[in-house]
C-alpha positions in Angstrom: -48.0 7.5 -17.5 -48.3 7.0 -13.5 -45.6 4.2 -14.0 -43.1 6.7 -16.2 -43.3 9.1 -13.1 -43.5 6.9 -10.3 -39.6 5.4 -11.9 -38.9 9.1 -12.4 -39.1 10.0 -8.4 -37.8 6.7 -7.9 -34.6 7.7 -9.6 -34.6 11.3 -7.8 -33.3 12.5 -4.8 -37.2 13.8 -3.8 -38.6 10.2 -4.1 -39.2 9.7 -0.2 -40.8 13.5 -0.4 -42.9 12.1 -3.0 -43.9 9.1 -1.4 -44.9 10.4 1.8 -47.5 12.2 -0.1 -48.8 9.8 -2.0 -49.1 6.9 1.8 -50.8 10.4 3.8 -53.9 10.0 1.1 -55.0 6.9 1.7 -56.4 4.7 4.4 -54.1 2.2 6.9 -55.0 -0.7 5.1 -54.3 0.9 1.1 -51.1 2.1 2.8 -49.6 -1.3 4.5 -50.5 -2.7 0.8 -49.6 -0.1 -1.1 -46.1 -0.6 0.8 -45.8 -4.0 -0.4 -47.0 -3.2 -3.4 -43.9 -0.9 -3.9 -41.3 -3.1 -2.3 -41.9 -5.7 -4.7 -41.4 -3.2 -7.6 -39.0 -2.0 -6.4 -37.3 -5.3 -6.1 -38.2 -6.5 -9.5 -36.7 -3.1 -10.8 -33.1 -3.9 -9.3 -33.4 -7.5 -10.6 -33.9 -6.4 -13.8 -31.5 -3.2 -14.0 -28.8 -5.5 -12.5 -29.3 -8.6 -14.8 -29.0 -6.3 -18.0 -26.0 -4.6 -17.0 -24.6 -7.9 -16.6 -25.4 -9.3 -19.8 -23.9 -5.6 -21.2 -21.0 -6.5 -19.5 -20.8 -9.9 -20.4 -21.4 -8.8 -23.9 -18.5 -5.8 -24.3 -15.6 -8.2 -22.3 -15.7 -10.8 -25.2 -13.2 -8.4 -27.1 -12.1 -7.5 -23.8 -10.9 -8.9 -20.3 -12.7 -12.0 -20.5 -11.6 -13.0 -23.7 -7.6 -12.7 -22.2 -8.7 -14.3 -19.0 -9.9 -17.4 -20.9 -7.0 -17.6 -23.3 -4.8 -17.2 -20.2 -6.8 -20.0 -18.8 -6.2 -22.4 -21.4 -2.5 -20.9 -21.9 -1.9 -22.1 -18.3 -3.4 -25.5 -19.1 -2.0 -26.2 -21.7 1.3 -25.0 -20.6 1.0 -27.5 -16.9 0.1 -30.5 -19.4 3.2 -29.8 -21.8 5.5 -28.7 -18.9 7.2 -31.9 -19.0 8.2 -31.5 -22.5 9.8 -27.7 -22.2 13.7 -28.0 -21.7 15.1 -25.3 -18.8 17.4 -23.0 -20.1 20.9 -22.4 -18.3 23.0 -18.9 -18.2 26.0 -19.7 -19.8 29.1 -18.3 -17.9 32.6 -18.8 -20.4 36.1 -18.5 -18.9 38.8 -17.7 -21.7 41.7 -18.8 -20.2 45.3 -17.9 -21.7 47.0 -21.3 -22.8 50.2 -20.1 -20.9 48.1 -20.1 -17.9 46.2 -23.2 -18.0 49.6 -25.1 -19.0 51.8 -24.1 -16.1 52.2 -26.7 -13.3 54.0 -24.4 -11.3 53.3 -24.0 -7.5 52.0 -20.8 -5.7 51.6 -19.9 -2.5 48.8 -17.5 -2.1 47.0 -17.5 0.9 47.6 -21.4 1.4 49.9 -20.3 4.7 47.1 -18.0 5.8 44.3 -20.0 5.9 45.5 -23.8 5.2 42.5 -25.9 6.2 40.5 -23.9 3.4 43.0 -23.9 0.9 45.4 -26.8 1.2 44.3 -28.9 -1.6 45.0 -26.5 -4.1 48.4 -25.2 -5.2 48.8 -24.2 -9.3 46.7 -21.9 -11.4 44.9 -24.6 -13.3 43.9 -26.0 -10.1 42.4 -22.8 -8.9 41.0 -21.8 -11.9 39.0 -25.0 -11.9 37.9 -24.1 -8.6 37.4 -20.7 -9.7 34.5 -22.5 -11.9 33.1 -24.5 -9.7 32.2 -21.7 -6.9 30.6 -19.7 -10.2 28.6 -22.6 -10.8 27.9 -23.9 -7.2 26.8 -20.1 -6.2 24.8 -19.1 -9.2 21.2 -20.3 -9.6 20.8 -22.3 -13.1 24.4 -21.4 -14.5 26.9 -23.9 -15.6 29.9 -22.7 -17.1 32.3 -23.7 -19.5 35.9 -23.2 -20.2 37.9 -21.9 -23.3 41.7 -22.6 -23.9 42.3 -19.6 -25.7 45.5 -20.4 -28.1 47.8 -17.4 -29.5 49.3 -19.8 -31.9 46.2 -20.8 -33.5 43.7 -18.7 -32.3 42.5 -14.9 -33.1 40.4 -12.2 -31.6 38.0 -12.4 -34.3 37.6 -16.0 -33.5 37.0 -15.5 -30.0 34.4 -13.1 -31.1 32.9 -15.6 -33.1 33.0 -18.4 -30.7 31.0 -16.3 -27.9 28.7 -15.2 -30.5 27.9 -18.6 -31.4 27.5 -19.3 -27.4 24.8 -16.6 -26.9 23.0 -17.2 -29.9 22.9 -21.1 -29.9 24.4 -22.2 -26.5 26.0 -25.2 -25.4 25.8 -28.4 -27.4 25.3 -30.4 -24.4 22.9 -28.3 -22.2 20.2 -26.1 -23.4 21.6 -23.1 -22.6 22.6 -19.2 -23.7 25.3 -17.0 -22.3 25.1 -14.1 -20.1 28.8 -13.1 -19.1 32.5 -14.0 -19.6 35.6 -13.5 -18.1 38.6 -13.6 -19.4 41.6 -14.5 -17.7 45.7 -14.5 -18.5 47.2 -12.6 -21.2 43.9 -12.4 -23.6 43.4 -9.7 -26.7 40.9 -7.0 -25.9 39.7 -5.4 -29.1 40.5 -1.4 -30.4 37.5 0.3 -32.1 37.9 2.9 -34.4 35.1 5.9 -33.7 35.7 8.7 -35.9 39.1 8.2 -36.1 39.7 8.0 -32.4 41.3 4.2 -31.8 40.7 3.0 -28.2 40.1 -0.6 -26.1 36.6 -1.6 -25.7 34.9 -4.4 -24.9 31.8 -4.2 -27.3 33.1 -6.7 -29.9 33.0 -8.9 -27.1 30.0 -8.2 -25.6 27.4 -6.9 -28.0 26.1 -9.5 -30.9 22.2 -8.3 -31.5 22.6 -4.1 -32.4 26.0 -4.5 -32.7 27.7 -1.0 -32.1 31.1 -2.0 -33.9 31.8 -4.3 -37.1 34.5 -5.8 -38.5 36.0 -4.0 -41.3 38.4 -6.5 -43.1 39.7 -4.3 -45.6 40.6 -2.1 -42.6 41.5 -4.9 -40.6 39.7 -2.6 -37.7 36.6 -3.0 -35.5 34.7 0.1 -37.3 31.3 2.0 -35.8 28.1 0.9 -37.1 26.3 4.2 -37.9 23.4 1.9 -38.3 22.5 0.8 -34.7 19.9 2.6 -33.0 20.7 2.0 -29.1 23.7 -0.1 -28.4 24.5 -1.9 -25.5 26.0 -5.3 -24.3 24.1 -8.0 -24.3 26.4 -10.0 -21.7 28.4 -9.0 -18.8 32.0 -9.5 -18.8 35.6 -9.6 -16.3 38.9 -9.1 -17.0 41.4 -11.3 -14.5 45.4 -10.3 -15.6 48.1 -10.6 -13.0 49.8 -7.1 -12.1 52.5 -6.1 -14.0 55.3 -5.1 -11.9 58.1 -4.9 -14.2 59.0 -4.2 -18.0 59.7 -7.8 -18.9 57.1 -9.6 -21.1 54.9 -12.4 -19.8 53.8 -13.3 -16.2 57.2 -13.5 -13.2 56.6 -16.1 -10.4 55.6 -12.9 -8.2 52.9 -11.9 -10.5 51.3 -15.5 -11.0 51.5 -15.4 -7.2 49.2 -11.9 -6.8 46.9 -13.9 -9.5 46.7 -17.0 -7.5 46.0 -14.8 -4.6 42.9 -13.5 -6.1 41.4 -16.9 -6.4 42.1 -17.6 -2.9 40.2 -14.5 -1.9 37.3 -15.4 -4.0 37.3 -18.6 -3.1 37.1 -18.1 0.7 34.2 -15.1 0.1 32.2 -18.2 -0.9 33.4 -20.8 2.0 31.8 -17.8 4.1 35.2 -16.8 6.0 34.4 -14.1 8.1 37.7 -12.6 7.3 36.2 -11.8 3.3 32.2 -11.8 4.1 32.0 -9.7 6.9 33.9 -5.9 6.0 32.8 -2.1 6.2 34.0 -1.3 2.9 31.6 -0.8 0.1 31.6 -0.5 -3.7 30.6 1.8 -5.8 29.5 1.2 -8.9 27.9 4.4 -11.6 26.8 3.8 -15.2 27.5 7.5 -16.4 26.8 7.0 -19.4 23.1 5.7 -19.1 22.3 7.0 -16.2 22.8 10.7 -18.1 20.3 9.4 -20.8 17.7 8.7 -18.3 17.8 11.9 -16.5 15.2 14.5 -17.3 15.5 18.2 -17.5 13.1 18.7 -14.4 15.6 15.8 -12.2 18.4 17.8 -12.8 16.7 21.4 -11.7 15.5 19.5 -8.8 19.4 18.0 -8.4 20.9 21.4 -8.3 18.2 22.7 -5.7 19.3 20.0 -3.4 23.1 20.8 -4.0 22.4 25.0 -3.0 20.6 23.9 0.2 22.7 20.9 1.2 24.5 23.2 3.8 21.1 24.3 5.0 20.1 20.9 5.7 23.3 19.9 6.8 23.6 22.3 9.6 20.2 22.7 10.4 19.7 25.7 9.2 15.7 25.3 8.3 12.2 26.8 8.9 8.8 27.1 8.0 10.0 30.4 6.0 13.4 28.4 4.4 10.8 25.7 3.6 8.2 27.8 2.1 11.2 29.5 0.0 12.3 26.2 -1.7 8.9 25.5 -2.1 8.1 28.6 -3.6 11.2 28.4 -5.7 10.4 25.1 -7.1 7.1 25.6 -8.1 8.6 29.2 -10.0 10.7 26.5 -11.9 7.5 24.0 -12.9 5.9 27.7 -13.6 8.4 28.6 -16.5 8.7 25.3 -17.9 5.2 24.7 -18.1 4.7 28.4 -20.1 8.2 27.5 -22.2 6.5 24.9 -23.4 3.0 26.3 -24.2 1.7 26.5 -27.2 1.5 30.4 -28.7 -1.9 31.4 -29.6 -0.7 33.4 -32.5 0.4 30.3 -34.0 -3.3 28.8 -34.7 -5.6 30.8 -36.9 -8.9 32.1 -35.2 -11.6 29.4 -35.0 -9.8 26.5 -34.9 -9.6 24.1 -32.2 
């Protein structure tokens, strides 16, 4: 019983209160022993409190954290020991090059006059679209890359399609490997999609192979929309290198070739580090409307449109304490009458229930 209320004052905040009492009742001696005395249970009362919580602890982590730390444990074993057996896997880049390209031997000038000792050794459009793969393969970290002849004589769009398909879901045969982008270069098909009647280019047949957001009709002869897929989006990236057209006349003029061959040289002297194409003010801009509208939220945009009615006050330095405690106060109104919008109405729950 003594014990039971001795742990109970122990526990509370009057224990030193308590004790005091208990030492001032006794002689010197009793006290200096009766101090020992308590230290020791004291310390045998920790002991014990902390080595049960551990083996609670211990106990409630087997279906917890120490159940995952072990299996990652092993996991990290086993995976060091087997390391040698796991195959790395490439990013695929695919050139489709237009057969009209790749077989002219013609000459073109480019930049060859501007900046010879970088560009000397390379004078047709084969040549530089060689190169071309090379500084896409030399520059990207575990990327090969792997060119298609594409043939208008024996070849189709829907083979194309087929043939990057097959390279994102099974790779090269000669390196482990799956593809992440394409470019397409020359005078290559681009697809037309029909979406709700409406016919237009787009590059999702080419692009997009898991949720696929158009299929091949081939009764319609017409990439159709598949009502079917949840959320789609491209799987790979993808470019699109034609010469200009400067004129009504069908194929590619010496002039044009030359703008094309042009481009390469550019590209290829951004990656021999000329200062000329490295080091420029200009910048790029680049928006993705489309998802960047699906991943705003109602409360962004308020907050958006406050920024646009004071962007002259912050421009021109027109602010305060008393401009700021506006805004503020005008913010918070906003989180105010969204937060009661969206309240539930009591009326709506019978009386008594939770």
């Amino acid at each position: 019983m003594f014990l039971g209320g001795w742990r109970c004052y122990i526990l509370s905040l009057d224990r030193h209160i308590y004790l005091t009492w208990i030492v001032e009742k006794f002689p010197l001696i009793l006290q200096i022993r009766f101090k020992q005395i308590f230290v020791g249970f004291l310390t045998f009362c920790v002991f014990v409190t902390q080595t049960f919580s551990s083996m609670a602890a211990t106990a409630n982590a087997w279906n917890g954290s120490m159940a995952d730390t072990a299996f990652a444990s092993l996991t990290g074993e086993t995976a060091e020991a087997a390391s040698n057996d796991v195959k790395e896997v490439y990013d695929l880049i695919a050139l489709v090059v237009d057969k009209s390209l790749y077989d002219n031997d013609g000459t073109y000038v480019g930049l060859v006059k501007d900046y010879p000792d970088k560009l000397a050794d390379v004078a047709t459009i084969p040549e530089r679209i060689e190169r071309y793969a090379k500084d896409l393969q030399n520059n990207s970290h575990r990327t090969i890359v792997k060119t298609l002849i594409f043939d208008p004589s024996k070849d189709t769009l829907l083979t194309l399609i087929i043939a990057l398909e097959n390279l994102y879901k099974n790779g090269d045969e000669n390196v482990k490997s799956r593809l992440r982008g394409v470019v397409l270069i020359g005078d290559i098909p681009l697809p037309v999609v029909n979406k709700n009647g409406n016919r237009f280019i787009s590059m999702f047949p080419l692009t997009d192979f898991d949720d696929k957001a158009y299929i091949f009709n081939p009764k319609t002869k017409a990439f159709e929309k598949n009502t079917d897929a949840s959320f789609p989006k491209p799987e790979i990236w993808h470019g699109v290198l034609r010469p200009p057209q400067l004129d009504d006349a069908p194929g590619f003029s010496d002039l044009e070739l030359d703008k094309l061959a042009g481009f390469f040289d550019k590209n290829h002297l951004y990656h021999a580090r000329v200062k000329d194409f490295t080091d420029f003010d200009m910048k790029l801009f680049y928006g993705d409307f489309l998802h960047e509208e699906q991943a705003y939220t109602e409360d962004e945009y308020t907050y958006y449109q406050n920024f646009l009615n004071h962007m002259d006050d912050l421009v021109y330095m027109r602010f305060n304490k008393h401009w700021a405690q506006s805004v503020l106060k005008s913010s918070m109104d906003d989180i105010g009458n969204d937060m009661f919008a969206n309240a539930p109405n009591p009326a709506d729950y019978p009386e008594g229930s939770p």
